[in-house]
MARGUMI-116249 format. One record per residue (C-alpha): residue in one letter; y, z, x. Coordinates in nm, 2 decimals. Each point is the difference from the previous one (the first is absolute). Layout:
<site a, <Y, Z, X>>
...
END
This chain:
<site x, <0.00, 0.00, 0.00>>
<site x, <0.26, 0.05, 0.29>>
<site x, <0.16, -0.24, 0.17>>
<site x, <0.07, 0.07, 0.36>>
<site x, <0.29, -0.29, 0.14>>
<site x, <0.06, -0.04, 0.31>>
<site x, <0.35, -0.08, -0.06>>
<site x, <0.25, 0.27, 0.14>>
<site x, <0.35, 0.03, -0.21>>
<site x, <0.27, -0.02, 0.26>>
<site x, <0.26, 0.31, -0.06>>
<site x, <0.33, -0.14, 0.01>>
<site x, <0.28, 0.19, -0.22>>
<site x, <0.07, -0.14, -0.29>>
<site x, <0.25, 0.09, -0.24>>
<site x, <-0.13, 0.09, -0.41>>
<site x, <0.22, -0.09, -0.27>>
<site x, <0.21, 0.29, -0.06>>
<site x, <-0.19, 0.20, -0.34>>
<site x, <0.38, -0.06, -0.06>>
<site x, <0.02, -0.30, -0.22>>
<site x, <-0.20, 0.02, -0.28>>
<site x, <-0.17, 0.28, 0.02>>
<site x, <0.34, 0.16, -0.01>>
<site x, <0.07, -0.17, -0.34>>
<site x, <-0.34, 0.09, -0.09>>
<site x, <0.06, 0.38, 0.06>>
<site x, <0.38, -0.01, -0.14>>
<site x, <-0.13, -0.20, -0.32>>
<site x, <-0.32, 0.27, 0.00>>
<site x, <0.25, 0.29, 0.04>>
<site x, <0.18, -0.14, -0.30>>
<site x, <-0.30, -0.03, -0.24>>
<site x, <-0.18, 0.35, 0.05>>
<site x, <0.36, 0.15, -0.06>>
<site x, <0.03, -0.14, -0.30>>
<site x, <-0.36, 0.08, -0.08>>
<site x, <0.08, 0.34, 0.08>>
<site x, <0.27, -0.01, -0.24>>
<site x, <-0.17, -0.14, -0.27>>
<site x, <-0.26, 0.31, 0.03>>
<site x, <0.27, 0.20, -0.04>>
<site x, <0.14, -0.15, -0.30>>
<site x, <-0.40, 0.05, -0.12>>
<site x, <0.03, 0.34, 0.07>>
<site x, <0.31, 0.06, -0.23>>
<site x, <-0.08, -0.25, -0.26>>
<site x, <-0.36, 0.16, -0.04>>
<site x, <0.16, 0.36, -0.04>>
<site x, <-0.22, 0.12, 0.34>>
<site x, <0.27, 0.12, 0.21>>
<site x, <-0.01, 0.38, -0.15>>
<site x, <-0.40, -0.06, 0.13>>
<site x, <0.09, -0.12, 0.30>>
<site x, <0.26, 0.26, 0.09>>
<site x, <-0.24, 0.29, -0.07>>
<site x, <-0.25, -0.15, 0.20>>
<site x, <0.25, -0.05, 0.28>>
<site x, <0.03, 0.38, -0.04>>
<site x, <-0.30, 0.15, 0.03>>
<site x, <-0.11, -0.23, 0.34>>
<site x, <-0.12, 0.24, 0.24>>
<site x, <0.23, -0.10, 0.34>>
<site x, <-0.26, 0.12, 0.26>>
<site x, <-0.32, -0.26, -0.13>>
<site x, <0.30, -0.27, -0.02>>
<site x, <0.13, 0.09, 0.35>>
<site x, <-0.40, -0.08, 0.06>>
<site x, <0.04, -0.29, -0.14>>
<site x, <0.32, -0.15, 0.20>>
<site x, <-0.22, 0.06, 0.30>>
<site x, <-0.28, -0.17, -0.08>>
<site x, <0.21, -0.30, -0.03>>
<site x, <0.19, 0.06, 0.32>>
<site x, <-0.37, 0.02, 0.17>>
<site x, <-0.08, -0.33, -0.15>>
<site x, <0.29, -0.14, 0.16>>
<site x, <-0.05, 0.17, 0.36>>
<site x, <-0.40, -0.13, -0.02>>
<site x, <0.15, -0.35, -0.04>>
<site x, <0.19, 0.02, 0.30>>
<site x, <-0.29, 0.17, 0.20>>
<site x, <-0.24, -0.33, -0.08>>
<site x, <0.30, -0.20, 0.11>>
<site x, <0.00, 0.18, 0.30>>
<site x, <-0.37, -0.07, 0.07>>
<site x, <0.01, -0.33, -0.05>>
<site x, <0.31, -0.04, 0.26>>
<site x, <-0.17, 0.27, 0.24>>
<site x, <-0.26, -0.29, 0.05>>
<site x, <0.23, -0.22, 0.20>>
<site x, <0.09, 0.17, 0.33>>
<site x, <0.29, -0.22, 0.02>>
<site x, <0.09, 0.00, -0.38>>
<site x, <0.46, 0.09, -0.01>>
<site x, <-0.06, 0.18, -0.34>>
<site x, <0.12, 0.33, 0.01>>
<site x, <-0.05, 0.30, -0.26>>
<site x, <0.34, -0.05, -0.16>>
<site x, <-0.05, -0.41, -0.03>>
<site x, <-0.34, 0.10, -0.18>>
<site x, <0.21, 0.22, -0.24>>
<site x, <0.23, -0.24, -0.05>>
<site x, <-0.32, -0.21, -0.09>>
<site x, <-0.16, 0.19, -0.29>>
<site x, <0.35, 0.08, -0.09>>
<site x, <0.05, -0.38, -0.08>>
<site x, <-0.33, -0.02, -0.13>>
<site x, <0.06, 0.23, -0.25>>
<site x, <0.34, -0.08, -0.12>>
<site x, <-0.06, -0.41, 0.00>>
<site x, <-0.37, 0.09, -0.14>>
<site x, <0.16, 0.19, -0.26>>
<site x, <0.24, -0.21, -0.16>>
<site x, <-0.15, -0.34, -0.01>>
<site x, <-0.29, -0.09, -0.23>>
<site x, <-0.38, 0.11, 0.12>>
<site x, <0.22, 0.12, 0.30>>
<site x, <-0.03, -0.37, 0.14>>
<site x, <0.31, 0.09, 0.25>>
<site x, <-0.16, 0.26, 0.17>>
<site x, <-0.19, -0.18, 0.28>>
<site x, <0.23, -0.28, 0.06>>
<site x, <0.32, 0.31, 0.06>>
<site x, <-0.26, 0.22, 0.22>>
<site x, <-0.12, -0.37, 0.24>>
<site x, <0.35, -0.04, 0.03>>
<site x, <0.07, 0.38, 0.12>>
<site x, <-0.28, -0.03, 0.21>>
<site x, <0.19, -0.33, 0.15>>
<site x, <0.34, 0.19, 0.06>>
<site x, <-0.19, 0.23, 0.17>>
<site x, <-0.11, -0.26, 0.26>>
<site x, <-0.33, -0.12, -0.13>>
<site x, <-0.07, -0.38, -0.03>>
<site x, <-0.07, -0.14, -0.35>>
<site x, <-0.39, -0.01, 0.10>>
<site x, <-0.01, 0.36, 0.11>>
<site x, <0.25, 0.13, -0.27>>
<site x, <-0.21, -0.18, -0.27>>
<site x, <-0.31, 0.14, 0.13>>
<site x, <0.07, 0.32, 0.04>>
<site x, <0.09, 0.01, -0.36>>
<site x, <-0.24, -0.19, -0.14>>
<site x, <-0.28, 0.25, 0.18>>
<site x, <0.23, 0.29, -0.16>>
<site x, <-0.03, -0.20, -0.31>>
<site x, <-0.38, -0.04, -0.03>>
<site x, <-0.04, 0.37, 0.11>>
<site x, <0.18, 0.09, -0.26>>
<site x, <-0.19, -0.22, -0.25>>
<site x, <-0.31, 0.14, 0.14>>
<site x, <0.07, 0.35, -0.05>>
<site x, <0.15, -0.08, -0.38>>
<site x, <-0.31, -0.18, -0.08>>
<site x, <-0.24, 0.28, 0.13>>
<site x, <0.20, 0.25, -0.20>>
<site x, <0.03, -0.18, -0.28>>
<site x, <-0.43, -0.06, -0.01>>
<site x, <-0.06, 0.36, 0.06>>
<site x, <0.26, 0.12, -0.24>>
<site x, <-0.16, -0.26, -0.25>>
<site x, <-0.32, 0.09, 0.04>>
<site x, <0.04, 0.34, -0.01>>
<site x, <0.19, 0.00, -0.31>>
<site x, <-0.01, -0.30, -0.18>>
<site x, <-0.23, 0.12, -0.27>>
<site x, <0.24, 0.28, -0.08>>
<site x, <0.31, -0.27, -0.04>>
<site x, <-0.22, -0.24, -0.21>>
<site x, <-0.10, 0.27, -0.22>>
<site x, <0.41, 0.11, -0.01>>
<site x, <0.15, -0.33, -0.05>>
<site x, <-0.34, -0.28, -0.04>>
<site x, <0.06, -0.36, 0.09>>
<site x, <0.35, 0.08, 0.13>>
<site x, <-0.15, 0.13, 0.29>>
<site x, <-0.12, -0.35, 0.13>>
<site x, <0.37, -0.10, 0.05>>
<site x, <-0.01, 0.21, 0.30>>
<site x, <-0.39, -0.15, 0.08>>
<site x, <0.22, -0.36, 0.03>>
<site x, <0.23, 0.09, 0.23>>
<site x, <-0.22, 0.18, 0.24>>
<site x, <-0.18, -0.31, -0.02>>
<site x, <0.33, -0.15, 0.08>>
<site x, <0.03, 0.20, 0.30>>
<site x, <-0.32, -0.07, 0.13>>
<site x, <0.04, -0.36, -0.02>>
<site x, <0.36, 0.04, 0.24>>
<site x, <-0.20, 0.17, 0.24>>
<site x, <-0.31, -0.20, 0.01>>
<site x, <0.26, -0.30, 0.08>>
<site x, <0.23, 0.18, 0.27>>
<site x, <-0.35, 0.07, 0.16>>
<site x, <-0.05, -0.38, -0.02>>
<site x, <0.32, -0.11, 0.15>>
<site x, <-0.05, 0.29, 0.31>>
<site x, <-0.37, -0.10, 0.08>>
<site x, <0.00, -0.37, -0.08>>
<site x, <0.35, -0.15, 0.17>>
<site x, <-0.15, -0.37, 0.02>>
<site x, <-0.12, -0.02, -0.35>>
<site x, <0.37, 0.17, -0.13>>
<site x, <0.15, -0.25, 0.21>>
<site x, <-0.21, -0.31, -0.13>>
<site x, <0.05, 0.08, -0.34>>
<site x, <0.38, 0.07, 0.09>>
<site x, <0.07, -0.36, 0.12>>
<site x, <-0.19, -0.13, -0.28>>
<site x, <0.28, 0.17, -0.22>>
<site x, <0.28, -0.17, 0.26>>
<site x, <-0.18, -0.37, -0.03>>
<site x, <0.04, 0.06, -0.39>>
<site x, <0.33, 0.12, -0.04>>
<site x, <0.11, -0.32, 0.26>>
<site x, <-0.17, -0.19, -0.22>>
<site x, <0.24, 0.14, -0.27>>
<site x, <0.28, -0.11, 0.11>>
<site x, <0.08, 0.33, 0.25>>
<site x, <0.21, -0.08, 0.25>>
<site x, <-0.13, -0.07, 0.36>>
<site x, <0.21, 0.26, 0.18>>
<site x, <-0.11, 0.27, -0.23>>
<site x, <-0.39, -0.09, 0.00>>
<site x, <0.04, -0.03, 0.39>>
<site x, <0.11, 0.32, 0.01>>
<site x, <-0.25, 0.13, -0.19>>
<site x, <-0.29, -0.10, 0.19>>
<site x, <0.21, 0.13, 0.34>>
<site x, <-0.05, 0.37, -0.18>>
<site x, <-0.35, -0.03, -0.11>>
<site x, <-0.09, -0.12, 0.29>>
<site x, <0.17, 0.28, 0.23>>
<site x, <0.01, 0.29, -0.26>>
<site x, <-0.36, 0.03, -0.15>>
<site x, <-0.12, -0.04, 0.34>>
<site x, <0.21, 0.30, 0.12>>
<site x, <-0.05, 0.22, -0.31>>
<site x, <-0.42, -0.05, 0.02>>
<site x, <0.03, 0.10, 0.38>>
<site x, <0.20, 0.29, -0.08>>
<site x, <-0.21, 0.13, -0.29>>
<site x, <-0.30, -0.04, 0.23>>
<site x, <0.16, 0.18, 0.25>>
<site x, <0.06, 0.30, -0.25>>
<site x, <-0.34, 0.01, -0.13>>
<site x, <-0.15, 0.01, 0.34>>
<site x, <0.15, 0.38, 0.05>>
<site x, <-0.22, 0.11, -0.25>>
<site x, <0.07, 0.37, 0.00>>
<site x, <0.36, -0.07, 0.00>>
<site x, <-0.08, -0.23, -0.30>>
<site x, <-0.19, 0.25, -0.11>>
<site x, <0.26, 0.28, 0.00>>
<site x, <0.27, -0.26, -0.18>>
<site x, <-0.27, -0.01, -0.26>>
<site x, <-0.04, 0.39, -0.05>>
<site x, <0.40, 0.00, 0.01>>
<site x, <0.08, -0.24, -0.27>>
<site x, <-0.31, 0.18, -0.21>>
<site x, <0.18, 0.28, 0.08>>
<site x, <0.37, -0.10, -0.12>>
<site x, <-0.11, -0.19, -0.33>>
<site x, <-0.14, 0.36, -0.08>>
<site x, <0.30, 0.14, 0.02>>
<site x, <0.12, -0.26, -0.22>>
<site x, <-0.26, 0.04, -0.24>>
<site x, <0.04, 0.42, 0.00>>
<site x, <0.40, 0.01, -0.09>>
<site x, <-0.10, -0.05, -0.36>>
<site x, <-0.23, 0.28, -0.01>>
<site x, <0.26, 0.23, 0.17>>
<site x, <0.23, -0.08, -0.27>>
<site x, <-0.20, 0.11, -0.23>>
<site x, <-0.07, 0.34, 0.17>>
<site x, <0.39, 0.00, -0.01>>
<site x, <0.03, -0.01, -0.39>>
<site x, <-0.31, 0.23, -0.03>>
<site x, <-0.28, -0.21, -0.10>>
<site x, <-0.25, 0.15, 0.25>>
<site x, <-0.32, -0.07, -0.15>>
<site x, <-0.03, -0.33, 0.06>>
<site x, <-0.21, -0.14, 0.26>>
<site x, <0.16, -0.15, 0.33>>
<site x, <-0.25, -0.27, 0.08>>
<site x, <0.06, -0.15, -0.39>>
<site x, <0.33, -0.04, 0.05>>
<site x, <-0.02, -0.13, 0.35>>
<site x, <-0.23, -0.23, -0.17>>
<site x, <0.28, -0.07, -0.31>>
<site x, <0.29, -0.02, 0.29>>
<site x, <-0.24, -0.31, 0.22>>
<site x, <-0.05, -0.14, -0.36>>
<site x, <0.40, -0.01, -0.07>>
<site x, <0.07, -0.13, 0.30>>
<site x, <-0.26, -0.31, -0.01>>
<site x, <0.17, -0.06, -0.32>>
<site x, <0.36, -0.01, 0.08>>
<site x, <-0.08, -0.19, 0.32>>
<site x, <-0.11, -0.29, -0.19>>
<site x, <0.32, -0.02, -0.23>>
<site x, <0.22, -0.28, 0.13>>
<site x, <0.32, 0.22, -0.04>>
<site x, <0.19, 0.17, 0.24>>
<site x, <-0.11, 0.41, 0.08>>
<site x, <-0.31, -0.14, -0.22>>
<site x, <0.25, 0.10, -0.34>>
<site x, <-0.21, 0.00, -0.29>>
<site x, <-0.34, 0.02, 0.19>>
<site x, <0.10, 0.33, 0.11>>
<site x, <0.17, 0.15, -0.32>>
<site x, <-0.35, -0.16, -0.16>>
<site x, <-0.22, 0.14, 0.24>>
<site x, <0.17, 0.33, 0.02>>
<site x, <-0.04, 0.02, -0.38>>
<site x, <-0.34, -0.13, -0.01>>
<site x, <-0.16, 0.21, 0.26>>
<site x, <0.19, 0.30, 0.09>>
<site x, <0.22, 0.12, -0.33>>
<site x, <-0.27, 0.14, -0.17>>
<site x, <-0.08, 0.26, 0.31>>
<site x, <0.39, 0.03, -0.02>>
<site x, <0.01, 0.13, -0.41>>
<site x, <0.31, 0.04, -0.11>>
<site x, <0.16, -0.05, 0.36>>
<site x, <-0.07, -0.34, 0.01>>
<site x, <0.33, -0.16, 0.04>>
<site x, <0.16, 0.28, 0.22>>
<site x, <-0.38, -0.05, 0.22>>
<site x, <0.12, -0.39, 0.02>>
<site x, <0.35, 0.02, 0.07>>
<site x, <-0.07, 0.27, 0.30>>
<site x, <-0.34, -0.23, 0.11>>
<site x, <0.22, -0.30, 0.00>>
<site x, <0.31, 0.19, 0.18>>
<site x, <-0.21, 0.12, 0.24>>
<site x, <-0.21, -0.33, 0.12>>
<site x, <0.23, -0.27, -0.10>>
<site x, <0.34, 0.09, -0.06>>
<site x, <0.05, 0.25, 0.29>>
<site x, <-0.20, -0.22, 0.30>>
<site x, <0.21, -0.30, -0.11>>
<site x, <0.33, 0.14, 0.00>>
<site x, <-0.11, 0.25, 0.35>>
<site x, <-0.11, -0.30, 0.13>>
<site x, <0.32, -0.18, 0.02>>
<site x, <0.17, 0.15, 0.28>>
<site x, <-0.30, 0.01, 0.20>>
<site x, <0.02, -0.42, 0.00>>
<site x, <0.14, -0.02, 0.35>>
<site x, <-0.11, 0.25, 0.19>>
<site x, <-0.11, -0.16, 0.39>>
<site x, <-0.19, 0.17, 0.29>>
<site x, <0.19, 0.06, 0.32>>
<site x, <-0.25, -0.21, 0.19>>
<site x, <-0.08, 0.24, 0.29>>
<site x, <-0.36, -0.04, -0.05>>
<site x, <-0.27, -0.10, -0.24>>
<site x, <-0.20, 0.23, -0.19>>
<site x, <-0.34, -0.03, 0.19>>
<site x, <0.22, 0.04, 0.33>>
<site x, <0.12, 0.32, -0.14>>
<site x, <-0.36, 0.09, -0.18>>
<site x, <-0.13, 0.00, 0.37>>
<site x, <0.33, 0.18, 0.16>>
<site x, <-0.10, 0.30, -0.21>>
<site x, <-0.37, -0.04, 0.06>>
<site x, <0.04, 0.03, 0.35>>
<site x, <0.26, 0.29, -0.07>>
<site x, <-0.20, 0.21, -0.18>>
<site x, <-0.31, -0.08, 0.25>>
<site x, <0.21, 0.10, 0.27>>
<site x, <0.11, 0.31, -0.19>>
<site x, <-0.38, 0.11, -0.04>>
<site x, <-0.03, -0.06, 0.37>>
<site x, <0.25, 0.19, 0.09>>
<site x, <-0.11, 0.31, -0.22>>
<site x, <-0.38, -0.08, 0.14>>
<site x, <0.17, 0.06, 0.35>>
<site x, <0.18, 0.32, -0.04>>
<site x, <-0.31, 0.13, -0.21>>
<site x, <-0.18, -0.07, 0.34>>
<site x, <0.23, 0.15, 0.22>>
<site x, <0.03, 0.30, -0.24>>
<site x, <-0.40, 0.03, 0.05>>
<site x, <0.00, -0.09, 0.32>>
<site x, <0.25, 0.28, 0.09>>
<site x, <-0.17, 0.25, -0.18>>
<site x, <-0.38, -0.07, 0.16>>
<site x, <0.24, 0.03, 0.31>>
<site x, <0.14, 0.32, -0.10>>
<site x, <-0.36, 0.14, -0.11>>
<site x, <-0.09, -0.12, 0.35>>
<site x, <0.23, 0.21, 0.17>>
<site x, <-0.04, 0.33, -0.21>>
<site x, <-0.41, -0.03, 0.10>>
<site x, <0.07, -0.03, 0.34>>
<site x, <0.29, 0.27, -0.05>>
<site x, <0.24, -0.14, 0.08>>
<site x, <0.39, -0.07, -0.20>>
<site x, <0.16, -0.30, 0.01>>
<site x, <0.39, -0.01, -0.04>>
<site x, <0.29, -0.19, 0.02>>
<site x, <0.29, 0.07, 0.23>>
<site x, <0.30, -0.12, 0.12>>
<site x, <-0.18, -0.11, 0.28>>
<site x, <-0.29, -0.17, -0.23>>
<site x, <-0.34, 0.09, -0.09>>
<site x, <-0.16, 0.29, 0.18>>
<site x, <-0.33, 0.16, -0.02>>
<site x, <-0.02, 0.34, 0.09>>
<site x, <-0.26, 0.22, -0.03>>
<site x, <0.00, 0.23, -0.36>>
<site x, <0.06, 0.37, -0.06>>
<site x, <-0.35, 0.04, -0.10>>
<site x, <-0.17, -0.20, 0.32>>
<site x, <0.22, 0.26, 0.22>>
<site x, <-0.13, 0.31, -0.19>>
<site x, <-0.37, -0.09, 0.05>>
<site x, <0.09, -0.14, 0.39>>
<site x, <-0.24, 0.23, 0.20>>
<site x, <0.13, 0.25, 0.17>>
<site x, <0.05, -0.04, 0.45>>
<site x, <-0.21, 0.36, -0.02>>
<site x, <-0.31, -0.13, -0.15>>
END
């Protein structure tokens, strides 16, 4: 099944298309259209006569359990950055710094979150990854192998969250439940073809200039499908190599794995901790884990910005009834806390850039060999403690004292040797 070219992708910089264009119009037009959704709950709220509900519900939250809830949001955030960091830490020579990768799931997350299925996401963290002195190959592989890591690890916890609870859902809601058996489906059909495009770069590229010769045929213009083929031909190349390169560090792969399982649990636990924060403690964790992956296939496969509608559905669907009667203070604090919040927290994290003074595996070592040297060091004086005291022990058998003078270490006979010194009459 894998292709192994011998074609080497030659690293010269080259500049991405600034996420600045349209994905800024994207995210401003995005922006535009959850606020007014936002609104128009609002207006639901007060139309409906639920404000006095939601107000009392407000009231009773317990802060603590939503305090809990804050941070499992800001640990989902910090284990995005630590894959990042992996997958950089792989290229000795890689300029991306800590602060560039923040900047990176920063843009992720704001461009993610206001375009539809967060189809602005990738393009906005490739061309971070660029401004932080990657090529277009390397930039585009790193997130791509941050991409299908991520789709991994949502499709693993999405099958053992199914399987573990699906018959409870389809005897709470029936045949609705399927909705959320499509798009996993969905999401295991993305990954199956990522994995396609890493391992197979000559069949992706065949099949790619099969597309070109069609569109020429069309009536594309010539400078256009030239340049298409140029980045096919350099790109895919590039990306394969680099994914390749990834998956050979198996344990590190390995760890980026366990991480991202690690940070969509978080995700899938701030629900939960809601709940705890308007009293409802008798529900059971793993089920709404289970209800939270569920709401999150679903608004993920709504072609509307922030997933609106798929997420107000969802949320409805599979999580009011844990909720009761705090259902729509339980949304509005769910959705301020993993949509509303990141996005706007996000912003002024857009351009933050690395100093440069070294990469992160160059560092990764530096403190290796720092805290090596520190054991070393605490190895030697634990040796020289020992060493002095078998010296000292020494000394005392042999009666002697050992002391140290202005004029340096002497060793002069002890009281006790002198008292048992045999007397000149004997």
């Amino acid at each position: 099944m894998s292709d192994s070219p011998k074609h080497t992708a030659v690293k010269t910089q080259v500049d991405a298309a600034p996420a600045g264009g349209d994905d800024h119009k994207s995210a401003r037009r995005g922006a535009i259209f959850i606020g007014v959704a936002l609104l128009a709950f609002v207006v639901y709220l007060v139309v409906s006569g639920q404000v006095a509900e939601f107000w009392a519900a407000m009231q009773s939250v317990q802060v603590p359990w939503l305090v809990v809830a804050c941070i499992c949001m800001l640990l989902y955030l910090i284990f995005g950055i630590a894959a990042y960091a992996i997958a950089v830490w792989l290229d000795p020579e890689s300029p991306v710094g800590i602060r560039d990768l923040i900047s990176v799931e920063a843009s992720g997350i704001f461009f993610g979150n206001l375009t539809p299925m967060q189809m602005g996401s990738t393009p906005a963290q490739i061309y971070r990854l660029t401004k932080a002195g990657q090529n277009v190959g390397e930039a585009g592989a790193t997130q791509f192998t941050r991409f299908i890591v991520y789709q991994f690890g949502l499709v693993v916890w999405c099958a053992i969250l199914l399987i573990a609870r699906m018959p409870f859902f389809t005897e709470q809601y029936g045949d609705i439940t399927l909705i959320s058996v499509f798009s996993f489906g969905g999401h295991v059909c993305i990954l199956l073809l990522i994995f396609a495009i890493a391992l197979m770069p000559r069949m992706v590229i065949r099949v790619a200039h099969w597309l070109i010769s069609l569109l020429a045929r069309l009536g594309v213009a010539t400078e256009k499908v030239d340049g298409w083929r140029d980045f096919v031909d350099g790109e895919v190349y590039s990306f394969s190599e680099k994914f390749k390169l990834s998956a050979g560090h198996l344990s590190s792969m390995a760890l980026t794995v366990v991480i991202t399982m690690m940070q969509l649990g978080f995700f899938y636990l701030v629900p939960y901790f809601l709940m705890l924060a308007f009293g409802h403690h008798d529900v059971d964790f793993f089920s709404v884990m289970a209800a939270s992956a569920f709401v999150q296939l679903l608004s993920s496969a709504v072609p509307l910005p922030g997933g609106t509608g798929g997420a107000e559905g969802g949320f409805a669907l599979f999580l009011g009834h844990f909720y009761g009667s705090a259902a729509t203070a339980g949304y509005l604090l769910w959705r301020l806390i993993t949509f509303i919040a990141p996005t706007i927290l996000a912003a002024p994290l857009l351009g933050l850039k690395s100093a440069r003074n070294a990469s992160i595996h160059a560092r990764w070592d530096r403190f290796v060999g720092r805290l090596k040297g520190s054991k070393n060091n605490r190895g030697a004086s634990r040796a020289d403690a020992s060493q002095g005291e078998e010296s000292s022990e020494r000394h005392r058998r042999r009666g002697t004292t050992v002391r140290q003078t202005s004029d340096g270490i002497t060793v002069s006979p002890s009281k006790m040797a002198r008292r048992q010194k045999p007397s000149s009459k004997d």
